[in-house]
Backbone as JSON, one array per atom type, in Angstrom:
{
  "sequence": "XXXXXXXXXXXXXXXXXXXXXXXXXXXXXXXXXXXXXXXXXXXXXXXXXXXXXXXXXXXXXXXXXXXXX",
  "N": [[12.81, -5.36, -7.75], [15.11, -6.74, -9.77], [16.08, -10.16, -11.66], [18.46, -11.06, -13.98], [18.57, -13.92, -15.83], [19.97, -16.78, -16.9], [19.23, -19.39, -19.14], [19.69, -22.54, -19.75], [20.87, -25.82, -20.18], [21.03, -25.84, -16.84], [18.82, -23.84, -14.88], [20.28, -20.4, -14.44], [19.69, -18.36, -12.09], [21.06, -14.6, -11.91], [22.45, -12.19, -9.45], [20.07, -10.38, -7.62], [18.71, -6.75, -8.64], [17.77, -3.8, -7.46], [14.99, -1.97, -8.95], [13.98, 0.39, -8.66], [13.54, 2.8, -6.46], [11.22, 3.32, -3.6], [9.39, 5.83, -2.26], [6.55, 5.85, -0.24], [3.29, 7.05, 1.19], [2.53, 5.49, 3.05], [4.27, 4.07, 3.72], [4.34, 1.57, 3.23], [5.01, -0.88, 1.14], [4.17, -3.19, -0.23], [1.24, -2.51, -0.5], [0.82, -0.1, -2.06], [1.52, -0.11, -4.9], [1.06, -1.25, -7.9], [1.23, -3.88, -10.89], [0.92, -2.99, -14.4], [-2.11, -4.22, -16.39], [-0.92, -4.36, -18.98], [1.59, -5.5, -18.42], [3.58, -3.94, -18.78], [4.39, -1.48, -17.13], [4.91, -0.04, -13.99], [2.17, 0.93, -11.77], [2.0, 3.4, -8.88], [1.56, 4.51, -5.96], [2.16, 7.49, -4.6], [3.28, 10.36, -2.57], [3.23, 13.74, -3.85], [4.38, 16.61, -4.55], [4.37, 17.37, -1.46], [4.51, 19.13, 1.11], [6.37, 19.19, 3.97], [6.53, 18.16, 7.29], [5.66, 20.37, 9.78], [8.51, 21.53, 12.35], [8.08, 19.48, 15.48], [7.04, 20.65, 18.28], [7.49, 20.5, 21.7], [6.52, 21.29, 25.05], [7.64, 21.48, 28.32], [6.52, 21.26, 31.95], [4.45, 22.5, 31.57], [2.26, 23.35, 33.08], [3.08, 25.26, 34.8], [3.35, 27.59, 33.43], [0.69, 28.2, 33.47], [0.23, 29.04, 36.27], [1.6, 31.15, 36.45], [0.36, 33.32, 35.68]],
  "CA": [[14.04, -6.05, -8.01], [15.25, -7.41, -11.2], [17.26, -10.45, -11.6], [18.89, -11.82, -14.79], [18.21, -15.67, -16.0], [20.68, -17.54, -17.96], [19.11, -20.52, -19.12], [20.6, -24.27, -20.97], [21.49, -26.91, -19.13], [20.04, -25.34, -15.56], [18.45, -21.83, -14.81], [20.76, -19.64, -13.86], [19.73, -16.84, -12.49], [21.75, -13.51, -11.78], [22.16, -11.44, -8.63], [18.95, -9.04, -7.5], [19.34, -5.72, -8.08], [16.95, -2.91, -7.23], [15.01, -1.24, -10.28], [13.33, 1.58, -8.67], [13.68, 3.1, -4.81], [9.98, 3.97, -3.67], [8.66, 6.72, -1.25], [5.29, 5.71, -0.11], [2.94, 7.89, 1.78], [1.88, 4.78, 4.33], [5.24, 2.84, 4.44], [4.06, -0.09, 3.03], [5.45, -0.91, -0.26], [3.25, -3.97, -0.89], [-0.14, -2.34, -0.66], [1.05, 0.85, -2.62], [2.15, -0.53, -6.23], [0.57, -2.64, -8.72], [1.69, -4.17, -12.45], [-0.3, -2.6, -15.23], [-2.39, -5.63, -16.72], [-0.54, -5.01, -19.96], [3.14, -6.04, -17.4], [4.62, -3.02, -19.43], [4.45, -0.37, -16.18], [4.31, -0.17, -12.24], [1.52, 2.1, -11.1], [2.34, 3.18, -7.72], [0.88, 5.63, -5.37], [3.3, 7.94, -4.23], [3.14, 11.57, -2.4], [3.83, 14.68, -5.14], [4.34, 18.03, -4.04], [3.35, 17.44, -0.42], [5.36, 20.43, 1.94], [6.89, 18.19, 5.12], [5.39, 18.29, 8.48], [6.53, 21.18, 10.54], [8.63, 20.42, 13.38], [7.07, 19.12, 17.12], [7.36, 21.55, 19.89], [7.21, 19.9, 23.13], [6.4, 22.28, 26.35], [7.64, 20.84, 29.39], [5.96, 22.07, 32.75], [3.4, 23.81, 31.07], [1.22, 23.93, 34.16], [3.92, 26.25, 35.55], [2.99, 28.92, 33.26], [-0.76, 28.63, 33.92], [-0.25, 29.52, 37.14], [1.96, 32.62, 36.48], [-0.72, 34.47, 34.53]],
  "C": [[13.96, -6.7, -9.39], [16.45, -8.63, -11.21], [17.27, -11.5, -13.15], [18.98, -13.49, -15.05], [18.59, -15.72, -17.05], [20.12, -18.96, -18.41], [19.67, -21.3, -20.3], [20.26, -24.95, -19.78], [20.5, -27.19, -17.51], [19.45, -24.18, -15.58], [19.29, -21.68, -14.08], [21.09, -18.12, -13.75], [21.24, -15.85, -11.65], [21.52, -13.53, -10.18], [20.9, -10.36, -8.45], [19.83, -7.8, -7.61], [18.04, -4.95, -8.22], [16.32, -2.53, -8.98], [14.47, 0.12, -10.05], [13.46, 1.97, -6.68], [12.07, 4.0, -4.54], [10.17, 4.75, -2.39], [7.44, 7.07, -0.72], [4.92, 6.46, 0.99], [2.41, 7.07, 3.23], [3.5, 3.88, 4.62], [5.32, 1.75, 4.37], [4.04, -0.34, 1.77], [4.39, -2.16, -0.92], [2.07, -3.67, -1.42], [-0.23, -0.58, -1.51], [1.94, 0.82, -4.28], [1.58, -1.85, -6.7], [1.1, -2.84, -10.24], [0.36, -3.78, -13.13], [-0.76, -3.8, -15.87], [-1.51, -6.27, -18.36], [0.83, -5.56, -19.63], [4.12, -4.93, -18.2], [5.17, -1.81, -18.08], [4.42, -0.79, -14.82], [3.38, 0.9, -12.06], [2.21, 2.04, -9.72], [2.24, 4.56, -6.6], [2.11, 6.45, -4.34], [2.65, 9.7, -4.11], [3.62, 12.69, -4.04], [3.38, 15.77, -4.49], [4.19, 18.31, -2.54], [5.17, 18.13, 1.1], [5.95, 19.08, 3.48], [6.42, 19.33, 6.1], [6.51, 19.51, 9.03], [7.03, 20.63, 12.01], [7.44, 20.38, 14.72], [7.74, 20.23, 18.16], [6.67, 21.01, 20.82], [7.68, 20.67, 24.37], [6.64, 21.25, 27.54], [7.07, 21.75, 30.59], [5.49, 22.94, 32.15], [2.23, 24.29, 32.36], [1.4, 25.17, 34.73], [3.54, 27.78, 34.73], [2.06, 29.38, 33.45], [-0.69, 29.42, 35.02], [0.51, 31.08, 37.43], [1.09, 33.91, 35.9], [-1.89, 35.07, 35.38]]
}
């Protein structure tokens, strides 16, 4: 988030607004992004290239076919 600061008189800052929308590989945005020490960049660990899961197939009464065989 980024938010604008007018200062005189009082600080006054702005409204937040987003600066970047992440896609982390654990879901946890805190422990997946850090400030570079010079505060110019975000590192931030993020999937690249990675194929999505295939779907779930769920067999119901599977016993039932064991015993047809």
């Amino acid at each position: 988030m980024i938010v604008t600061v007018h200062s005189g008189p009082s600080l006054d800052p702005g409204a937040p607004t987003p600066i970047f929308q992440l896609h982390t590989p654990n879901d946890s945005f805190m422990s997946d992004y850090d400030v570079d020490k010079d505060g110019q960049r975000f590192l931030v660990g993020t999937l690249v290239g990675e194929e999505p899961s295939p779907p779930l197939t769920v067999v119901m009464n599977w016993t039932a076919i064991l015993e047809t065989k």
